[in-house]
N, C-alpha and C positions, 0 to 999 in steps of 0.2 A: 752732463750729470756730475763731472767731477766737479761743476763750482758749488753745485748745491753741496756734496761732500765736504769742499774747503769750508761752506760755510756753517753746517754741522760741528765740523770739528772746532773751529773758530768759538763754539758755544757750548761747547762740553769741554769737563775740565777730565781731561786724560793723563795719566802716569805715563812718561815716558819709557820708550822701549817695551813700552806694554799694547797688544792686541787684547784688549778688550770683547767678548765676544757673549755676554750673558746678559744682555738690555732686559732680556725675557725675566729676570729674577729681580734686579734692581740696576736703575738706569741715573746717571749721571745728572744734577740739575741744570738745569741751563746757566751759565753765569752771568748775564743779566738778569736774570727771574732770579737766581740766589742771593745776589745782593740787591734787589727793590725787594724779596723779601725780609733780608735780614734788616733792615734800613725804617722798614712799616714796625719790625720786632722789638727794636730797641724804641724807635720813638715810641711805641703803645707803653710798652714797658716803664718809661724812663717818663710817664708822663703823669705820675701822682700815685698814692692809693688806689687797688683797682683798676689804675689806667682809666680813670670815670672826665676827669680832668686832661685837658690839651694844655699847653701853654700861652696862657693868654684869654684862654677859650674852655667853653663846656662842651666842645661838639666830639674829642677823640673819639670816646667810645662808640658815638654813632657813627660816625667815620667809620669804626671799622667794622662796625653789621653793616653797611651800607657794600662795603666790598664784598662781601659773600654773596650780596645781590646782583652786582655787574659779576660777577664772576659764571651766577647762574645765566644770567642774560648772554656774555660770551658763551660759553658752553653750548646753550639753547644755537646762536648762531654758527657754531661751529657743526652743530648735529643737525643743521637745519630742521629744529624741530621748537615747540613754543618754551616759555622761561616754564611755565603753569607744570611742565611734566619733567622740570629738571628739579633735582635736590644734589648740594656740594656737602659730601662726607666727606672721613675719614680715609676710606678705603673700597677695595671689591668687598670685603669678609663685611665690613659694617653695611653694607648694602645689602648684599645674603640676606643677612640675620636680619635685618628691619623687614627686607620686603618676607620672608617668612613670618617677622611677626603679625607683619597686617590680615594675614588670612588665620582665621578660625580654626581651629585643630579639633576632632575627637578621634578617639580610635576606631581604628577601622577605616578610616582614612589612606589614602594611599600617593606617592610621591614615585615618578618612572625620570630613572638616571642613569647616567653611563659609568664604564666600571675606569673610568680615565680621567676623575675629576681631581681637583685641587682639595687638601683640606677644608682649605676656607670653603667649602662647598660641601664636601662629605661628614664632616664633625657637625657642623650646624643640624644636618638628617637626621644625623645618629642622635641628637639633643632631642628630636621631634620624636623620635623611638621611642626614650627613654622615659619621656613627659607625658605623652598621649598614648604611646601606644600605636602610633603611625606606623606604617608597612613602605618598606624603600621598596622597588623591584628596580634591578638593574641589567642594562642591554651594553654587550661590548660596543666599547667604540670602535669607530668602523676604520678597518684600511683602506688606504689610499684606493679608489678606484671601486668600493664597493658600498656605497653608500644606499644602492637600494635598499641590502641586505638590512641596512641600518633600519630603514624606514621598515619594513618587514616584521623585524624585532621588534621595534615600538608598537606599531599596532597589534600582534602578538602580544605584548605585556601590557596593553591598556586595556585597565577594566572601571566599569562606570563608577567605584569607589575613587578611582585616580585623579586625585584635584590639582596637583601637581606636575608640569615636567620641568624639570631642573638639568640645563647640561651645560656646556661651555661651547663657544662657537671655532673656536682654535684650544686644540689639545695643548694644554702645557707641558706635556711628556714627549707628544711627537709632532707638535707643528702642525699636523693636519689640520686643515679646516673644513668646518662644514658649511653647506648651503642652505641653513639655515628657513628661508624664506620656502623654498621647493620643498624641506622636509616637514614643514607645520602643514603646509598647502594637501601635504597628501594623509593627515592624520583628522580622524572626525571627531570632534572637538565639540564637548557640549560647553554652554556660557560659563558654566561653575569649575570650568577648569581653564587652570593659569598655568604660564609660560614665562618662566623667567630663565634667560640666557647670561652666562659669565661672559664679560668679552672684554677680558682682562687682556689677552691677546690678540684680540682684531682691532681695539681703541687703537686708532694712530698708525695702524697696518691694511687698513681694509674699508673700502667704498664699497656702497653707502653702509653705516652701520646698523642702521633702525630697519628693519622689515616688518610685512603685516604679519601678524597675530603673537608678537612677544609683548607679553602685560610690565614685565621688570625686566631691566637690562640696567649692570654694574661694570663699571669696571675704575681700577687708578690711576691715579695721576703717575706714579713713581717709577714705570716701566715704559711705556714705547709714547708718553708726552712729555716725556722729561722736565716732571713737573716736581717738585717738595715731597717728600714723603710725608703722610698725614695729610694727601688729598686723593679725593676721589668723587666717584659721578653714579647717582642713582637716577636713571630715569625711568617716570610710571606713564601709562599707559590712561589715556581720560575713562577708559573704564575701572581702572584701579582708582582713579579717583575718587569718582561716583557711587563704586560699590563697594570699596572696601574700609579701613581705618587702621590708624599706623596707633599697635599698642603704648607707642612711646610716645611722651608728651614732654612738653617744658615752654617755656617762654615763648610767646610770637616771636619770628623776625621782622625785619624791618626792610622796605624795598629800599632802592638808590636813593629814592626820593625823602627818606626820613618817614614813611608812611608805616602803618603798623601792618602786618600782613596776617588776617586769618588764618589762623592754622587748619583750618578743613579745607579752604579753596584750592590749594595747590601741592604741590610737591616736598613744600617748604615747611610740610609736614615733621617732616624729617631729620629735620635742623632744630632738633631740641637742644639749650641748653647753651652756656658760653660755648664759644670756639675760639682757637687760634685765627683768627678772620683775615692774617698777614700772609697764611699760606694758601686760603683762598684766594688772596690778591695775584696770589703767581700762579694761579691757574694762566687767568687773565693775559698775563706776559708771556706762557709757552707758549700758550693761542694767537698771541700778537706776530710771534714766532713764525710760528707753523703757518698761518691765513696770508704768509707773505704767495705762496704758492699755492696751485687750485690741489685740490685735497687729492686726485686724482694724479698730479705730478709727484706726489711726496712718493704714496703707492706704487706708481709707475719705477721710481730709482729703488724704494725696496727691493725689489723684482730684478731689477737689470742689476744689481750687487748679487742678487740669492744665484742668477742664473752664471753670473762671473766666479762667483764661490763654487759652484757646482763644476765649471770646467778646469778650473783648477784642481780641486777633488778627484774628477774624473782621469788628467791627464797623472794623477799619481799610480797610477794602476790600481786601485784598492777596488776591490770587485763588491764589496758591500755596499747596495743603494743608500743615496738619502733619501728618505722620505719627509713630505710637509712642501710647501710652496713658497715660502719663507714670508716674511722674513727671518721666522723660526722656522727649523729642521734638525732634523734629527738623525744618528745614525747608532744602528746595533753595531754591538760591541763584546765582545765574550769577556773583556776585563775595562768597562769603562770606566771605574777608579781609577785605574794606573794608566792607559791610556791618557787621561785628564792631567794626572801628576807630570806625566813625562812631559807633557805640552808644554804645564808651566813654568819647569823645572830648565829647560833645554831650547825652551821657542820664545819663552814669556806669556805664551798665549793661552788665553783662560777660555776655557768652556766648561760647563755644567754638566757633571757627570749625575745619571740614577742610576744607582746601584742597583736596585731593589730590580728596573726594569732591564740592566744591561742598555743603556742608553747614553750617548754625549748628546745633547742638546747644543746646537750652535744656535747664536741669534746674532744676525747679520745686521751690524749696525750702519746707520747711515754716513758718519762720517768716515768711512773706507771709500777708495778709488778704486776704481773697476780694478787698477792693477795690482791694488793692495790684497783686494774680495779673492781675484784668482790666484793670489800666491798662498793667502791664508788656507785656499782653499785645499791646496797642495801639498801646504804642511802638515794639516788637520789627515788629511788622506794616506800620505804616506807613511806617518807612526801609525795609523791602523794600521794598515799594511803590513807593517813590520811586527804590532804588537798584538792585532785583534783576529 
């Protein structure tokens, strides 16, 4: 495991004498994918008016719709799932917001969330309040180990106005993750009600990612794929296809091929408008990345770092659990602002304080060595200890 480590870190560009520890927030780009992206940037750029003109040639600008296409084609084969239900945004939050715009709104309408989500997830709602007159109901997120209760609550707050559930499949506050697949299986679901899951943090932490009955699933390039900031992944569901339409419109794209692509038939719905098409191309290259190993092995070193992080932790005395399964985790904190300061004031090591929730978020990155995970994990442990 530690070569995979070595070769992590060989591809993130790290500050020395700095631990690193908040992938969960914003993640480093890979430096091969930063420079074939910067290198695609300057040629489009530096390649006429518009970038309409190559040199020599009229093809740039198709060239570079043509990469948002293999990129959607990578992605498709990275999610084992077809190109038809994948769309390359922006981000998780432009993903939200599209796939809410595709469904019909009146009031009296109703939308079932948890009370542990992201803005990019709770503003959007609150936009839906405000404009229609939708009704949020919201079920806590569930602690570690009590997820029936979870399911419980849902059914509990689903009522046949409910056209919505909206939640995240890993807590960005505590790491938890949910089962996702077990928890739709056990809710009675009429056709006119959709399921769109954030998996902002299970993308690139968690096999397999797609289950049956989520209609929309988002999440970014810029955290656990170490990908460009100003990418991201919407994929629908062939019933969202079929039955829905995306309020946003603008220009066909164009496949690999130079071919024009319907904008009803597929995904690619969603890809209105120019883009930066160079930071789609370094989807492409983290993927190139990552597929060197079965998706399953990446997951598997997550894991054996999160549980070397945890013995370390543990061997500090700090009697405060972590909860979450990592590679995000979490730990209560009576002051985790200063907690967080001391880290990085006196260790160099960053992790992500909430205040709001009394929470440090660690995110267990992959380029650590098991012996590096368990001494981080030591450090992290024992100024609580002493602090929390």
């Amino acid at each position: 495991m530690d070569e995979m480590s070595r070769l992590w870190r060989d591809e993130c560009t790290l500050r020395p004498n700095m631990t690193y520890l908040n992938v969960g927030t914003m993640a480093p780009t890979l430096k091969t994918t930063h420079a074939f992206v910067r290198d695609l940037y300057v040629e489009w750029m530096g390649s006429g008016p518009g970038a309409a003109m190559g040199s020599g040639e009229a093809n740039a600008y198709l060239d570079m719709m043509a990469w948002n296409d293999r990129a959607r084609h990578k992605v498709a084969a990275w999610m084992e799932t077809s190109p038809r239900s994948v769309a390359i945004i922006g981000n998780a939050t432009d993903g939200i917001n599209l796939s809410l715009a595709s469904l019909g709104w009146k009031q009296g309408d109703r939308i079932l969330t948890t009370g542990d989500e992201h803005e990019a997830l709770t503003y959007p709602l609150q936009r839906l309040v405000e404009h229609y007159g939708v009704i949020v109901d919201v079920v806590p997120f569930p602690d570690d180990g009590h997820e029936e209760e979870f399911i419980k609550g849902l059914r509990s707050a689903m009522r046949a106005q409910t056209k919505l559930i909206a939640f995240s499949s890993v807590s960005h506050r505590s790491g938890l993750a949910l089962r996702v697949e077990d928890i739709l299986s056990e809710l009675d679901r009429g056709e006119d009600q959709w399921v769109l899951v954030d998996g902002s943090h299970a993308a690139g932490t968690q096999t397999p990612l797609l289950v049956q009955g989520i209609d929309f699933y988002v999440f970014p390039g810029h955290k656990w794929l170490f990908a460009p900031v100003g990418t991201g992944v919407l994929w629908v569901s062939p019933r969202v296809l079929d039955m829905t339409d995306s309020l946003f419109s603008g220009a066909a794209g164009i496949d690999q091929f130079g071919n024009r692509l319907e904008s009803h038939d597929g995904a690619w719905r969603y890809e209105y408008g120019t883009r930066d098409w160079s930071k789609a191309a370094g989807l492409t290259k983290v993927l190139d990345f990552r597929m060197q190993w079965p998706e399953g092995a990446i997951v598997a070193h997550y894991h054996d770092l999160t549980a070397a992080f945890r013995d370390g932790y543990t061997a500090s005395g700090s009697t405060i659990r972590v909860a979450g399964s990592g590679p995000v985790v979490s730990i209560k904190a009576s002051d985790a602002a200063q907690i967080s300061q001391w880290l990085w004031q006196h260790e160099r090591i960053y992790v992500k304080a909430d205040g709001k929730a009394q929470i440090l978020r660690v995110s267990v990155p992959p380029w650590l060595t098991m012996e590096r995970a368990s001494k981080v994990g030591y450090q992290v442990g024992l100024a609580i200890a002493q602090m929390g």
